[in-house]
C-alpha positions as CSV (number, residue, x, y, z in Angstrom):
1,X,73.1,-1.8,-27.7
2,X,72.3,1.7,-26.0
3,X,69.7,0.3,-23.5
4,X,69.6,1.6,-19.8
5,X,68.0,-0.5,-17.1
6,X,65.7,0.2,-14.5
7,X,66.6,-2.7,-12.5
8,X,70.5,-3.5,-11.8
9,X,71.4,-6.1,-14.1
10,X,72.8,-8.7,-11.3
11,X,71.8,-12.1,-10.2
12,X,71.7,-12.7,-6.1
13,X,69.7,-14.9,-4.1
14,X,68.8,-14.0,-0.5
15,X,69.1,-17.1,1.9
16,X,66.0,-19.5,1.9
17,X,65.0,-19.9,-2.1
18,X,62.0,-20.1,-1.7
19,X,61.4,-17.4,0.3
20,X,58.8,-16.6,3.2
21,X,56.7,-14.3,0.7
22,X,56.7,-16.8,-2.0
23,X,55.4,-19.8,0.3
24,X,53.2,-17.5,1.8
25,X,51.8,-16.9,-1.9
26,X,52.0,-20.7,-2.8
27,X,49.9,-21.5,0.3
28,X,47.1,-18.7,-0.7
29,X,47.4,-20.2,-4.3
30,X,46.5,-23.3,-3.2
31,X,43.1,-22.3,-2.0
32,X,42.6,-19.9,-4.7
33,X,43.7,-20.9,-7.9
34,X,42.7,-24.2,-10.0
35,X,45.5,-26.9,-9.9
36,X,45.1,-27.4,-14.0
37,X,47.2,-24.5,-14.1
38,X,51.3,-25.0,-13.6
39,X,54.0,-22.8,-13.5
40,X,57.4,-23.6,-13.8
41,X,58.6,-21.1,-10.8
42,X,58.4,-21.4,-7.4
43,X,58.6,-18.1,-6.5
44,X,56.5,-15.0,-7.2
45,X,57.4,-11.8,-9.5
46,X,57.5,-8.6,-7.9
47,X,59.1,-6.4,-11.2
48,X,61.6,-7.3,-14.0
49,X,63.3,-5.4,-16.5
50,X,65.9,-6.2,-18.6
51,X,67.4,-10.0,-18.3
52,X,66.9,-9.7,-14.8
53,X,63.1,-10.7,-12.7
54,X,62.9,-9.5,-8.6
55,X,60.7,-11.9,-6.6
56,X,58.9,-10.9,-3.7
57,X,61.5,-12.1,-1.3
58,X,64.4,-9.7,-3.5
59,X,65.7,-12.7,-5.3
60,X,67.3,-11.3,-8.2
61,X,67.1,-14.1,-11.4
62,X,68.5,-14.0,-14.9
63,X,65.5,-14.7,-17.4
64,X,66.0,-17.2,-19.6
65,X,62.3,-17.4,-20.8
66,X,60.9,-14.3,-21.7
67,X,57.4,-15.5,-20.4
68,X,57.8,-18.1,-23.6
69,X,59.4,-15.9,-25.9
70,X,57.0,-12.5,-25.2
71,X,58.9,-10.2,-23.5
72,X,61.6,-9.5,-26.3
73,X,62.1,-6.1,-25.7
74,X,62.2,-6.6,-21.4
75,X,59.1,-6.7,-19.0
76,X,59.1,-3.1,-18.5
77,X,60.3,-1.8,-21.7
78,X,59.8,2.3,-20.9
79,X,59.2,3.2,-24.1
80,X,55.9,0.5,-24.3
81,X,55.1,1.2,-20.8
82,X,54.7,5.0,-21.4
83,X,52.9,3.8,-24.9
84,X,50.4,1.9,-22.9
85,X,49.8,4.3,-20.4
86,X,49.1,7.1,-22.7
87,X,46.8,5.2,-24.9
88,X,44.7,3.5,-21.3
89,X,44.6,7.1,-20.6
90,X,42.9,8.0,-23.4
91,X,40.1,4.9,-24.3
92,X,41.2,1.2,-23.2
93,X,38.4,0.1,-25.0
94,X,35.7,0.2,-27.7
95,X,35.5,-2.9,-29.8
96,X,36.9,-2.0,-33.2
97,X,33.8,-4.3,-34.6
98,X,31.8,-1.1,-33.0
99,X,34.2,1.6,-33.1
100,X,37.5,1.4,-34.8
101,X,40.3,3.6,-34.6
102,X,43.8,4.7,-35.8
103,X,46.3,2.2,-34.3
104,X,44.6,-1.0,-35.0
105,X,44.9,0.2,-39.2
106,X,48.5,1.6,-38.1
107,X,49.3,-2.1,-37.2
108,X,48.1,-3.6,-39.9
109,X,49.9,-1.4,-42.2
110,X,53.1,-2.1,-40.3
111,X,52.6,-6.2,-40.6
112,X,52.2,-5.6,-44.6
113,X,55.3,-3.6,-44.5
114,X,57.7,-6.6,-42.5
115,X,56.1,-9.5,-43.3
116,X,57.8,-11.7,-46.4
117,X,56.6,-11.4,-49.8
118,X,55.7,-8.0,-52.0
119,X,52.2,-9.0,-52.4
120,X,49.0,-7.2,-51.2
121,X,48.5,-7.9,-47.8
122,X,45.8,-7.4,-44.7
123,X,45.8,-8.4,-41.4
124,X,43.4,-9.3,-38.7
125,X,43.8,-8.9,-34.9
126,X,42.7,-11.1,-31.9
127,X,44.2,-11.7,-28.5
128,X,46.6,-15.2,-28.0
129,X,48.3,-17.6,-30.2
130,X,45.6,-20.3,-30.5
131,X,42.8,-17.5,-31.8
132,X,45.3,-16.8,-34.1
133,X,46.0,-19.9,-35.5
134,X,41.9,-20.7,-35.9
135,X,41.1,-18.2,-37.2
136,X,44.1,-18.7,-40.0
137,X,42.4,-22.4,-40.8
138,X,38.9,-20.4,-40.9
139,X,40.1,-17.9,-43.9
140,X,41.5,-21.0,-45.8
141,X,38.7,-23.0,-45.7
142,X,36.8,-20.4,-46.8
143,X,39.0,-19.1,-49.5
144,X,39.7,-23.0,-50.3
145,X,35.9,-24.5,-50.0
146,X,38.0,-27.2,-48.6
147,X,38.0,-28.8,-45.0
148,X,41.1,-30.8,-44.3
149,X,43.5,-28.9,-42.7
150,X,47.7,-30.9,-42.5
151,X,49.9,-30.2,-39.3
152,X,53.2,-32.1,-38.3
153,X,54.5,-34.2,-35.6
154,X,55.7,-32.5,-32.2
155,X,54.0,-29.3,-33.5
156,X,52.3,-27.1,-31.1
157,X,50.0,-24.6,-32.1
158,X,47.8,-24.0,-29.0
159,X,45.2,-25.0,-26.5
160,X,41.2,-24.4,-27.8
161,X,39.5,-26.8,-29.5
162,X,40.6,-27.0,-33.1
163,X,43.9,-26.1,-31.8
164,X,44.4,-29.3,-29.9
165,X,44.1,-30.9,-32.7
166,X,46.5,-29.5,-34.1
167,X,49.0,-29.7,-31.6
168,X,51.1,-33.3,-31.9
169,X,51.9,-33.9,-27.9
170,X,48.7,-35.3,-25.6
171,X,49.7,-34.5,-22.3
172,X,49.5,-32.2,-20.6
173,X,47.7,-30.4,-23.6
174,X,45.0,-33.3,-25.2
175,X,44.8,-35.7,-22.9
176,X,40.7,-36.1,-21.5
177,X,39.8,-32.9,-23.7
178,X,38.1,-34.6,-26.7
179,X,36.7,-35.3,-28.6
180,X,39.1,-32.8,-30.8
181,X,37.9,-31.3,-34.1
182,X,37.8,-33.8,-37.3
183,X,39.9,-33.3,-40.1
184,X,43.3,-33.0,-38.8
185,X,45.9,-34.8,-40.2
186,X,49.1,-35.7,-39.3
187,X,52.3,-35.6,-41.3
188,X,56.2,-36.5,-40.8
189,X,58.5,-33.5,-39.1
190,X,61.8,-33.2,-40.4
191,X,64.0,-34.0,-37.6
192,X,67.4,-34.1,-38.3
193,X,68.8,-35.4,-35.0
194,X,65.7,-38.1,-34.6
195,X,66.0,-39.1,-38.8
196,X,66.0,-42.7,-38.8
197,X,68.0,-42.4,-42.2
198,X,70.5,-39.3,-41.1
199,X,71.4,-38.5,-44.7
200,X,67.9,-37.5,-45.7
201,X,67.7,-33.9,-47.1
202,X,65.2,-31.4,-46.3
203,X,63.7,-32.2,-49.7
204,X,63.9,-35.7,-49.9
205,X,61.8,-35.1,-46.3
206,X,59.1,-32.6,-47.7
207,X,58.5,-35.2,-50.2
208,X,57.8,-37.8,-47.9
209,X,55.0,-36.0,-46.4
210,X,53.9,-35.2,-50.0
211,X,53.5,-38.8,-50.6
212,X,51.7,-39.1,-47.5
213,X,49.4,-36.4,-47.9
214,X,49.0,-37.3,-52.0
215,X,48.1,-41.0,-50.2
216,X,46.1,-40.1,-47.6
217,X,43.9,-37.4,-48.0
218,X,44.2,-35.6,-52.0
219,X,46.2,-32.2,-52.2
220,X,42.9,-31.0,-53.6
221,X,41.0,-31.8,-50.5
222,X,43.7,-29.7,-48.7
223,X,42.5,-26.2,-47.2
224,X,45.6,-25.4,-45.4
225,X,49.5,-27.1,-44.2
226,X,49.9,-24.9,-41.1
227,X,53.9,-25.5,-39.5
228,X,55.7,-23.5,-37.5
229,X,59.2,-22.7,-39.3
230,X,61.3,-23.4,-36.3
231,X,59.3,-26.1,-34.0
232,X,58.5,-24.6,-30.4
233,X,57.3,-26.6,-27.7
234,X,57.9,-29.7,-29.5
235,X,61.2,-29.3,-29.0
236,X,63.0,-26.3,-31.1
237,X,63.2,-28.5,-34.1
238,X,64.4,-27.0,-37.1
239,X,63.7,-28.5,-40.6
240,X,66.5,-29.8,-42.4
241,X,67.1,-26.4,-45.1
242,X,64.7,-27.6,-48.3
243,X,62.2,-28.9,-46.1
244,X,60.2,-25.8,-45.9
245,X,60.8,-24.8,-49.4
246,X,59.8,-27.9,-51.0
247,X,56.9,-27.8,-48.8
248,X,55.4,-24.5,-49.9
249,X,56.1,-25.1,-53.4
250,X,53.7,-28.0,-53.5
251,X,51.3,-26.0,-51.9
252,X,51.1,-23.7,-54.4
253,X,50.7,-26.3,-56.7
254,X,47.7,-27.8,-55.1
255,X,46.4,-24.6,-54.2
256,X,47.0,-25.3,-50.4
257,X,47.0,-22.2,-48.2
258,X,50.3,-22.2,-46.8
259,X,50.3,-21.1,-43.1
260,X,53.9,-20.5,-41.2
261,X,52.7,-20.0,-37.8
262,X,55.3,-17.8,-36.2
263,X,53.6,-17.5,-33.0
264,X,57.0,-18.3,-31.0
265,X,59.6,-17.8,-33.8
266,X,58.7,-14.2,-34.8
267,X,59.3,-10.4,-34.1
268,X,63.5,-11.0,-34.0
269,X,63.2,-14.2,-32.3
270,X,64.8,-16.3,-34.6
271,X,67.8,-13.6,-36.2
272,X,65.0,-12.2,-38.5
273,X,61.6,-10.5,-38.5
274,X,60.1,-14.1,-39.1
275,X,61.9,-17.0,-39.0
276,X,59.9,-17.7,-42.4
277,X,62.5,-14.8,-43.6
278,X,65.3,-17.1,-43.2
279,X,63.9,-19.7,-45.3
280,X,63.6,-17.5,-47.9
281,X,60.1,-18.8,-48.2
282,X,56.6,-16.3,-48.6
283,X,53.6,-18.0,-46.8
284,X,50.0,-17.1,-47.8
285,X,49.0,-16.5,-44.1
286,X,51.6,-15.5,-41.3
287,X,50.1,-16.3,-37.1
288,X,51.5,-13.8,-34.8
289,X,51.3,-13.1,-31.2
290,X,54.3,-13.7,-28.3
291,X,56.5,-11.0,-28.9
292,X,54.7,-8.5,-30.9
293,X,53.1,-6.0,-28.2
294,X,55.8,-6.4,-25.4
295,X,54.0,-8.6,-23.0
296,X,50.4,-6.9,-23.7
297,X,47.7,-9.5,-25.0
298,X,47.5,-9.2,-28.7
299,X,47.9,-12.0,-31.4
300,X,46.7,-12.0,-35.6
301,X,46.8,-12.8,-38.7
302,X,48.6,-11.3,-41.8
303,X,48.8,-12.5,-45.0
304,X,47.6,-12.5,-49.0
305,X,44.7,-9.4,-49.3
306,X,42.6,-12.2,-51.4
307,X,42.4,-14.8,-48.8
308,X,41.7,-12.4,-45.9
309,X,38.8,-10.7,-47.8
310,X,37.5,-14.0,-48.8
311,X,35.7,-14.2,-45.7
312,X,32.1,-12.3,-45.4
313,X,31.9,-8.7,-43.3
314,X,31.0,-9.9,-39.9
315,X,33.1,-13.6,-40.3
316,X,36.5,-12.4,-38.4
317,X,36.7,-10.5,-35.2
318,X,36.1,-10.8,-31.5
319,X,35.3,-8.3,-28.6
320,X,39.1,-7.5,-27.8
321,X,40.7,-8.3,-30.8
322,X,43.2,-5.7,-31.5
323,X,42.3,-4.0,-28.1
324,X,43.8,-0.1,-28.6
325,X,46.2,-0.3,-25.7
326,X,47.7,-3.9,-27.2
327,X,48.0,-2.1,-30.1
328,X,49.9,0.7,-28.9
329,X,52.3,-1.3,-27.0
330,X,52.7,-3.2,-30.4
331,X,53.5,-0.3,-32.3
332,X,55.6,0.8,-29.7
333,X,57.4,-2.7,-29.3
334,X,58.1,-2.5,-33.2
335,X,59.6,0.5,-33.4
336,X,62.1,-0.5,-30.6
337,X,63.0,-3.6,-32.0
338,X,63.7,-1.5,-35.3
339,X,65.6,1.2,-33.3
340,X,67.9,-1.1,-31.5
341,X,68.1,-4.2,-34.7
342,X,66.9,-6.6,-31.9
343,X,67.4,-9.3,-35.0
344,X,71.0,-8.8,-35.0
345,X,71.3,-9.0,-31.6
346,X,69.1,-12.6,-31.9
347,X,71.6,-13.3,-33.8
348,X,74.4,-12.3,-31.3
349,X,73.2,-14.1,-28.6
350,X,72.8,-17.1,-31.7
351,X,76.6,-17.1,-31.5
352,X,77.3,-16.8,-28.3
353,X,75.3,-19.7,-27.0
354,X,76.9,-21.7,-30.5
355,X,80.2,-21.0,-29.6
356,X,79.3,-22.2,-25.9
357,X,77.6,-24.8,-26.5
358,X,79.3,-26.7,-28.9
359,X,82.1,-26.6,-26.9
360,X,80.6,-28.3,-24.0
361,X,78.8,-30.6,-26.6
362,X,82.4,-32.2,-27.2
363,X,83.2,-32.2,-23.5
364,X,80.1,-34.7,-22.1
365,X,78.2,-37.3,-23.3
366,X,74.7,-36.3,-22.8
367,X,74.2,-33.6,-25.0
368,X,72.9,-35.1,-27.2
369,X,71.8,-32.3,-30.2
370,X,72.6,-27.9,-29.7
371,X,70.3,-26.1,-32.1
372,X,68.3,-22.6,-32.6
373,X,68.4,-20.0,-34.7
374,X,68.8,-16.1,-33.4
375,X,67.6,-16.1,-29.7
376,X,65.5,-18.9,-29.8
377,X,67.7,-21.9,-29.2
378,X,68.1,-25.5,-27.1
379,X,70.2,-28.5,-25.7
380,X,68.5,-31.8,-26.6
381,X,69.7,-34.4,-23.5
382,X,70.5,-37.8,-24.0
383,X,71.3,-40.9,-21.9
384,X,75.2,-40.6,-21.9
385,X,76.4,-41.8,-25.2
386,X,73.3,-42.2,-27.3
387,X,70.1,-40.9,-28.0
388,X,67.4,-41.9,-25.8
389,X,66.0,-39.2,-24.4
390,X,66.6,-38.1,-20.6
391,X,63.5,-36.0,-19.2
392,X,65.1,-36.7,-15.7
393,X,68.4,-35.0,-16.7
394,X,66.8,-32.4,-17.8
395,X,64.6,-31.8,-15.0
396,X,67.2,-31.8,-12.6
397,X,69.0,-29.0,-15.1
398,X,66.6,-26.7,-14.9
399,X,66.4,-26.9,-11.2
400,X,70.1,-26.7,-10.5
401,X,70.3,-23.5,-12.7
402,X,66.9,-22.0,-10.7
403,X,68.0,-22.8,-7.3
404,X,71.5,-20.6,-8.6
405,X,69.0,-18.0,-10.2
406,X,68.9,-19.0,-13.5
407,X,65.5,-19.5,-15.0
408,X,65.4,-21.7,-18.0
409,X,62.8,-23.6,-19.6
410,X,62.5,-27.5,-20.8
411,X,60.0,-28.8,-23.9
412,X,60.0,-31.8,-26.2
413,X,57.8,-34.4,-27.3
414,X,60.1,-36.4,-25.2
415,X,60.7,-33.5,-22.3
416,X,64.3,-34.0,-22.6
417,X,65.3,-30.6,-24.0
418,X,66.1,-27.3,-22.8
419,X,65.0,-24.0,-24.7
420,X,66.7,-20.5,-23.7
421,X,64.5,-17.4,-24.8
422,X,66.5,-14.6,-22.9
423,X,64.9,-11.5,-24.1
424,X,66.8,-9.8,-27.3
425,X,67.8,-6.4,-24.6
426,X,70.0,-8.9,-22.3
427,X,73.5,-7.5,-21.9
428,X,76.0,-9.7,-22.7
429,X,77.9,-9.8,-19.5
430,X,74.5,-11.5,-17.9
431,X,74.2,-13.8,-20.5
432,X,77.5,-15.0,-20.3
433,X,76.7,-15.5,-16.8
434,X,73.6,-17.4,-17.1
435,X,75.3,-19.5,-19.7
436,X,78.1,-20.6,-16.9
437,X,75.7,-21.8,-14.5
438,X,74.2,-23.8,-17.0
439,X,77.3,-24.8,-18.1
440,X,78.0,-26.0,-14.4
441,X,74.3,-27.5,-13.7
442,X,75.1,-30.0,-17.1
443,X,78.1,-30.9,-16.2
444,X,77.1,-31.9,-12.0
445,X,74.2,-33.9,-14.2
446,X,76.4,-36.2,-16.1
C-alpha cells in the first residue's frame, strides 16, 4: 500500500489488562461521567495510528473497529492531521450560515463528483449521522408535500428524535425515550440467512414490502424509503442482490424519494465509494458521515440539485455544520483514500477475512452465517447446529479476543453477531494476526 506508521505495527499486552492507569480512569469516570453512556473498552486510549491503539498503561491492541467504521484512513492519518492543523490555524470557525468559505463548496463539489448517478447534484453539511439522516426526511417532505416516511426491520439510522423512530432495535436506543415521531413505518428487511422461505429472491422480497407499503399506507402518501444498502448495527445484513433494485425502481414510480443512508457503509467501506455503487443503483439523496473526515465531526447530505433546492433559504443548516477544519480533514481524507485506492484494499481485506472465514465456518457448528462486503464484514453466531441466536457466545468472543488485544465489535437485532471494521490502512501481516486470535477465541467458545 505505501503507508508508513507512526506507531509500530505490533500487538503486546503488559501484565495486568486492565491496567493501573485505566482503573484509575474508570474510577474518576465513575464520578464524572453519566452511566447512559457505554463503551465497549475497558481501557483508556493514549494514541493510535494505523491498525494498532496504545492505552495508557502501553497495551498495544489491533483495531478491529475503527471507532464504528470512522477512522478509515488510521486515527492519526499525517496527511489529515497536518490538514487540520493548518486550517485550526487559520479560522476554526465562522458559521458558513454567517460566513462561508472555500472548502465547505470544495466538498460539495467533490461529493457531486463520487457519488452514483450523472445527474445535478448539491450537498449539505452538518455534524453526525442522525443530523444527517433528518435532515434527508426534511428535503423529501418538502420536495414531496408528503409526510410518511418507510424504514426497515433491524435498521439503524441514529439516536435524536425522528431518528429513533427510525431505527428498528428498542434497547438500548428507544426504550423510555418516547413518545417517538409519527409517521414511521415499518417494512420487511431482506435477510437471507433469517428468510423463513430461503429461496426467496431479492425481488420477490422488494415486492413484499411493496405490497405492504401499497396496503398499508399508499405509495402516494410516501415522502421518502430511507435503507441503508448494507445493514449496520442491525446486524451487517446485506439484501439478497434485486432487493435494492426493485426497491428504487418502485420509488421512482411513486415518486418516493429514495434515500440510501450510507452513513456506515460509505467512503471505501464496503469495496466501493458507496456501497449503493455496488448495487448498481442511483439514490435521490445519499447520508454521509463516519468515514468521510478521518475521525473529525462532519456528516451531510448529497443528492438530486432539485430536491435539495426545494427547501426555502434559511430551511437547512446549523451552527457547525460543515465546520472549516471538518472540512479540511475531509478533503484531505478523500484525496488519501483516492491516492492509496482504499476501495480495493476494502476489498482485500473482503477476501482475506472470506477465505478465513469460510474455512472455519466448515470446521464448527456455531457460525452460523459469514457476510460483508469490502471491509465491512461479520460472523453471525448460532447455538451449535442451528439458528437460534447466541448473544452469550458472542459476548464471551469479543472478550477472549480483547483480553489477547484484539478489539472487535458485536451488533444485531439479536446481539449474536460480530462486525470487523479494521481501518482500510491495516497491513496485512496485523490483520492476519487479529484474524487468528479470533479464529482461536471461536473455537475455545464452541
Amino acid at each position: 500500500m505505501g503507508i508508513t506508521y507512526r506507531i509500530e505495527q505490533k500487538r503486546h499486552i503488559n501484565g495486568a489488562f486492565p491496567g493501573p492507569k485505566s482503573v484509575e480512569l474508570a474510577a474518576r469516570r465513575t464520578n464524572a461521567v453519566a452511566l447512559g453512556v457505554a463503551s465497549a473498552m475497558p481501557v483508556y486510549v493514549a494514541d493510535a495510528d494505523g491498525g494498532i491503539i496504545v492505552d495508557v498503561d502501553g497495551n498495544a491492541i489491533i483495531d478491529l473497529g475503527s471507532g464504528i467504521a470512522v477512522t478509515s484512513v488510521g486515527a492519526s492519518n499525517e496527511k489529515v492531521a497536518a490538514a487540520v492543523a493548518a486550517q485550526a490555524a487559520r479560522f476554526t470557525h465562522t458559521c458558513f450560515m454567517v460566513t462561508p468559505y472555500e472548502g465547505y463548496v470544495e466538498l460539495a463539489e467533490k461529493l457531486a463528483e463520487i457519488s452514483p448517478g450523472t445527474h445535478a447534484k448539491k450537498a449539505v453539511f452538518f455534524n453526525s449521522g442522525s443530523e444527517a439522516v433528518e435532515n434527508a426526511i426534511k428535503v423529501a417532505r418538502v420536495a414531496t408535500g408528503r409526510t410518511a416516511v418507510v424504514a426497515f426491520d433491524h435498521a439503524y439510522h441514529g439516536r435524536t428524535n425522528l431518528t429513533m423512530g427510525l431505527t428498528a432495535k428498542a434497547a438500548p436506543y428507544k426504550r423510555g425515550f418516547g413518545p417517538l415521531a409519527s409517521e414511521i413505518y415499518r417494512m420487511p428487511m431482506s435477510y437471507p440467512f433469517r428468510e423463513e422461505n430461503p429461496n426467496i429472491s431479492g425481488k420477490e422480497a422488494a415486492e413484499r414490502a411493496i405490497l405492504a407499503m401499497e396496503k398499508q399506507i399508499g405509495g402516494d402518501q410516501i415522502a421518502a424509503i430511507i435503507i441503508e444498502p448494507i445493514q449496520g448495527e442491525g446486524g451487517f445484513i446485506v439484501p439478497a442482490e434485486g432487493f435494492l433494485p426493485r426497491l428504487a425502481e418502485w420509488a421512482r414510480e411513486q415518486g418516493i424519494v429514495f434515500v440510501a443512508d450510507e452513513v456506515q457503509a460509505g467512503f471505501c467501506r464496503a469495496g466501493a465509494w458507496f456501497a449503493s455503487d455496488i448495487e448498481g443503483i442511483v439514490p435521490d439523496i445519499i447520508t454521509v458521515a463516519k468515514g468521510i473526515a478521518g475521525g473529525m465531526p462532519l456528516s451531510g447530505i448529497v443528492g438530486r440539485a432539485d430536491l435539495l433546492d426545494s427547501v426555502h433559504p434559511g430551511g437547512l443548516g446549523g451552527t457547525y455544520g460543515g465546520n472549516p477544519v471538518a472540512v479540511a480533514a475531509a478533503l484531505e481524507t478523500i484525496r488519501y483514500m483516492e491516492e492509496h485506492d482504499l476501495a480495493s484494499r476494502a476489498r482485500e481485506i473482503e477476501e482475506q477475512f472470506f477465505t478465513r472465514m469460510r474455512k472455519l465456518q466448515s470446521e464448527v457448528s456455531v457460525i452460523g452465517d459469514v457476510r460483508g462486503r469490502g471491509a465491512m464484514v461479520a460472523i453471525e453466531l448460532v447455538k451449535a447446529g442451528g439458528t437460534e441466536p447466541d448473544a452469550e457466545i458472542t459476548k464471551k468472543i469479543a472478550a477472549d479476543c480483547l483480553a489477547e488485544g484484539v478489539l472487535i465489535l458485536t451488533c444485531g437485532t439479536y446481539g449474536n453477531v460480530i462486525r470487523l471494521l479494521p481501518p482500510l490502512v491495516i497491513g496485512d501481516e496485523l490483520l492476519a494476526e487479529a484474524f487468528e486470535v479470533l479464529e482461536k477465541a471461536i473455537r475455545a467458545n464452541v
